[in-house]
N, C-alpha and C positions, 0 to 999 in steps of 0.2 A: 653694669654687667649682668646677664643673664646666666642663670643655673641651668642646664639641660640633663633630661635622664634622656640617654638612646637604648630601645633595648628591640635588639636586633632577633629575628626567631629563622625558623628554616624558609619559612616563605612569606614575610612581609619583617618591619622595622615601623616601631612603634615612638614616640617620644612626647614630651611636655616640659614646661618651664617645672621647676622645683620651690616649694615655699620651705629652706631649713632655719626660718629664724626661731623655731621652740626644736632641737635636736632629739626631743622626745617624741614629739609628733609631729613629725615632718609629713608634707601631704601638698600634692597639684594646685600649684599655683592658678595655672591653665587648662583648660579639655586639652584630654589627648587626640595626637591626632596622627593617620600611619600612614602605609603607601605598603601595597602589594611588589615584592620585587618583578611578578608578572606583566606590571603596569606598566614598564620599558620595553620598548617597541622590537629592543635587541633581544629581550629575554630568553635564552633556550630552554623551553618546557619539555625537550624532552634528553635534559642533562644527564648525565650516568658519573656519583662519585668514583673516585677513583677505587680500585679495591684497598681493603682496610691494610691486608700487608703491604701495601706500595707505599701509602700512606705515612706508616708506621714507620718503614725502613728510608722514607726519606728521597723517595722515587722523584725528580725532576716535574713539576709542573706541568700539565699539558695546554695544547693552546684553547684548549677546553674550558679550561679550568679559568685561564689565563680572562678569557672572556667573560666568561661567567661572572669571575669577580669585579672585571671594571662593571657590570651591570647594576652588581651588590651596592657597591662601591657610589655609584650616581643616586643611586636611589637613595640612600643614606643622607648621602650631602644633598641633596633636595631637599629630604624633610628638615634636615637641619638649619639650612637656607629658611624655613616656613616660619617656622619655631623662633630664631632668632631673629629676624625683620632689620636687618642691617648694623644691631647691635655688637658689642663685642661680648664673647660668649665663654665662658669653659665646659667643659660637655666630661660626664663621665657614660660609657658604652659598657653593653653588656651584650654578647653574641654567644653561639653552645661551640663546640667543640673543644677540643683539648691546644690549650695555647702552645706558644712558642714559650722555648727557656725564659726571654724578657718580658712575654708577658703579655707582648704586645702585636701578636700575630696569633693568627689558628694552624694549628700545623698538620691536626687530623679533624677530620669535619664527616659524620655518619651520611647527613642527608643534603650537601652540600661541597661546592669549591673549596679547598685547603687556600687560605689567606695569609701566606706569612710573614709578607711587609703592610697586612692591616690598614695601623696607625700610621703609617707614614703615607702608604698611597691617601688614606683619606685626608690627612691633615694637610697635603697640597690642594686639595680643593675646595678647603675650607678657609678663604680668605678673614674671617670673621672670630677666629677662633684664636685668644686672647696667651693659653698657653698650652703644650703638648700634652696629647692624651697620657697619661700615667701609665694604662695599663688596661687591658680588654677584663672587666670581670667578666665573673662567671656567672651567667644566665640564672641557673638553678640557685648560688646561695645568695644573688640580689630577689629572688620571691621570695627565701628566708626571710633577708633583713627587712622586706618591704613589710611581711607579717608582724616583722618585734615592733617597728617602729611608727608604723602606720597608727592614728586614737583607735581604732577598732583592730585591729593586727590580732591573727586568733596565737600567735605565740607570746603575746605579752602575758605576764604572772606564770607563767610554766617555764620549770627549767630543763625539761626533757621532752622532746617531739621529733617526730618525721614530716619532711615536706614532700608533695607527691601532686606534682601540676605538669604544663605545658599540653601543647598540639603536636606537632610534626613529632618531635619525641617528647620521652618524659623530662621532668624537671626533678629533681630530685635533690632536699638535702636537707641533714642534722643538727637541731639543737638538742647540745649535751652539756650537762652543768654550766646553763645558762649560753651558751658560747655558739655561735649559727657554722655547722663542719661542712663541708663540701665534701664528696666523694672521691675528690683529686684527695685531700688532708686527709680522707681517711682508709684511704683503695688498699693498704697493708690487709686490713681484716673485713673489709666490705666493699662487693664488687656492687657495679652501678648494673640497672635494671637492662639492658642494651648486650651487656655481658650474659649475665645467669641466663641460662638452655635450659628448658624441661630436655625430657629424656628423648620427646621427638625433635629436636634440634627449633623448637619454636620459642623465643626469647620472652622472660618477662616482660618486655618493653611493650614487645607486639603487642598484649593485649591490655594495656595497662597507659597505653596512649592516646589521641583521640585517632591520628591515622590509621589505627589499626586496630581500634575500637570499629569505627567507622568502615572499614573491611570485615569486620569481622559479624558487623551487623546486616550487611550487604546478604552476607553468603548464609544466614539465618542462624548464628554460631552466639548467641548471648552465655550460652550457658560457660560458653571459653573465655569470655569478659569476666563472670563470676567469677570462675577458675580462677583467673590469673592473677588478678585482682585482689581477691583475697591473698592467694600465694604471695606475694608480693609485701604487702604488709603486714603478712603474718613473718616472712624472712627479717622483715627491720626489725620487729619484735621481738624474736627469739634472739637474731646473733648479736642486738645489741646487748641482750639480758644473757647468754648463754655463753657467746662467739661462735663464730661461723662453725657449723654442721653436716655439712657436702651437703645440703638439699637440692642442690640445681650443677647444672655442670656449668663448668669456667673452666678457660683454657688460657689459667697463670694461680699458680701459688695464690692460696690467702693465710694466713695465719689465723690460728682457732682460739688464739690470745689474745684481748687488747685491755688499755685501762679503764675502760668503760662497764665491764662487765658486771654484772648486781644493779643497773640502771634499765627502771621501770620510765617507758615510753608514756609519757603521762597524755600524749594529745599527737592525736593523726590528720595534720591538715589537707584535706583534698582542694586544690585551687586551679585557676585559669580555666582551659575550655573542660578540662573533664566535671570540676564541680559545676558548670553549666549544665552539660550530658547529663549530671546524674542528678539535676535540680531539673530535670526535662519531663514530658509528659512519656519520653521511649527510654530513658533512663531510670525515672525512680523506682518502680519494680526490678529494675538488675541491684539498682544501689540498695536495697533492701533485704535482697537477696546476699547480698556481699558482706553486711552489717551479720544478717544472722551465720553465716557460714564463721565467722571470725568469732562470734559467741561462741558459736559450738566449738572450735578449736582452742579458745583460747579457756574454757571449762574442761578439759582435758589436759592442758597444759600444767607445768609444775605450780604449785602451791602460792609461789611468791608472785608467778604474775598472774594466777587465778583470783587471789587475794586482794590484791590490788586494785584489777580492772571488772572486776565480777560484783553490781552489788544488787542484792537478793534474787542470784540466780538469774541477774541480767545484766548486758554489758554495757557499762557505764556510758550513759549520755553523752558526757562531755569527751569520751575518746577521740570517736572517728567524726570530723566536723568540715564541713561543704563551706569556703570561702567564696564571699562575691569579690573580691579583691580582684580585681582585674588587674588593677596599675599598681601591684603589690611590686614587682621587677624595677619599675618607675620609683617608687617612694625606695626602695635599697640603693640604687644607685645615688639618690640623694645622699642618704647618710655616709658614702663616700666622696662627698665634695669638700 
């Protein structure tokens, strides 16, 4: 039997065999290997998701959609097909949006089809596949686990960090007192990057991802990458050490309490395509620029996290750190088989 990690993004689906025989440093048995959901001949590149309140409230499927996903849906079991070579296989799947109740559907999807029989449409055409998916994780805390568990993983020996990756959107999520949080476990007292508006209704996300990195570099706007960028991870900072402060708008409740509070973010990991952009010849002067702007803010900041992350008047090395981890989402999925 063959181990598969799928880890599904807004516009292509990635996988590899799994090696977890040491569960401490689990790691790619096999190269990975992807497939562009564009690559299907049906594909519609010029999709439109559904609006977010239809979404939300549960609005009926369009034959939009309906298409869209068998497209998802082929291309997936393809590469799965590649990967397993006629063997019998269990697969654990990692895809973004907000799941269904079970677990095992997408029910709201930002930059994509709403998928909410998932696991069952694909497990019918996955002849190969040994027993039923469990459950669609979640994108953002398999880059988590893929960091603790990976031999090089930049959140091993820290019990406190933000994660801060992906393309089409951001990735995002929390190790606190050791434990990798998702932003679904923790959205009481902290909204996701997609949510928080500056004041002109332009979303953390937008500049803080590569799509909109990459727009924003178009229209000759780095100095709104810096911006945001910073904002952004100066926000996980404070409202983890603080609790949430109204600095951005959000349109739901957060609580300005949680039990996390007095917890210093010991390590900021930036991974997948952004830590490429800012390991880049057009990125490392914005990424430079982002390091200093977060000194200077976090030098004004209260005492305990000045204390902490400040040392002789500079900001600690090991805070804010560029993962080459690609197949970090890969290696988390494993430690769920």
């Amino acid at each position: 039997m063959k181990l598969l990690g799928i880890d599904g993004g807004g516009t292509k689906v990635q996988g590899a065999e799994i090696d977890i025989s040491d569960l401490s440093n689990i790691n790619i048995a096999n190269p990975v290997i992807e497939r562009l959901y564009s690559s299907h001949t049906k594909f519609n590149n010029n999709f439109i998701p559904a609006k977010l309140e239809d979404q939300i409230n549960n609005k009926p499927l369009s034959v939009s959609e309906r298409n869209q996903e068998k497209i998802i849906l082929e291309i997936i079991a393809d590469l799965i097909h590649s990967l397993s070579k006629n063997e019998k296989i269990k697969i654990a799947i990692a895809m973004p949006g907000i799941k269904t109740p079970d677990k095992r559907g997408i029910q709201v999807m930002i930059n994509g089809p709403r998928m909410p029989k998932f696991c069952q449409n694909l497990e019918k055409i996955i002849p190969s596949l040994l027993t039923p998916i469990t459950k669609i994780e979640d994108d953002s805390k398999m880059c988590g686990l893929g960091e603790e568990f990976h031999p090089n993983g930049k959140f091993k020996n820290i019990k406190n960090g933000y994660y801060l990756g992906g393309g089409t959107g951001s990735a995002e999520c929390l190790k606190l007192n050791g434990e990798i949080i998702t932003f679904d476990e923790s959205k009481e007292w902290i909204g996701k990057a997609w949510e928080l508006r500056f004041k002109n209704g332009q979303t953390l996300e937008s500049t803080s991802c590569m799509s909109g990195i990459n727009k924003l570099l178009y229209e000759g706007k780095e100095r709104e990458i810096e911006e945001g960028v910073t904002s952004l991870i100066m926000e996980r900072i404070t409202t983890v050490f603080n609790g949430w402060e109204d600095q951005f708008i959000i349109n739901r409740k957060i609580n300005k309490q949680h039990s996390y509070q007095k917890t210093i973010l010991e390590r900021i990991i930036i991974g997948q395509k952004l830590a490429e952009f800012f390991n880049s010849q057009n990125g490392k002067n914005i990424f430079y620029s982002i390091i200093k702007n977060i000194e200077k803010k976090i030098m004004h900041s209260k005492n305990d996290i000045k204390d902490r992350l400040i040392v002789n008047n500079t900001l600690n090395s090991d805070l804010i750190v560029l993962s080459n981890l690609r197949t970090s989402p890969i290696i988390g999925l494993g430690s769920t088989l």
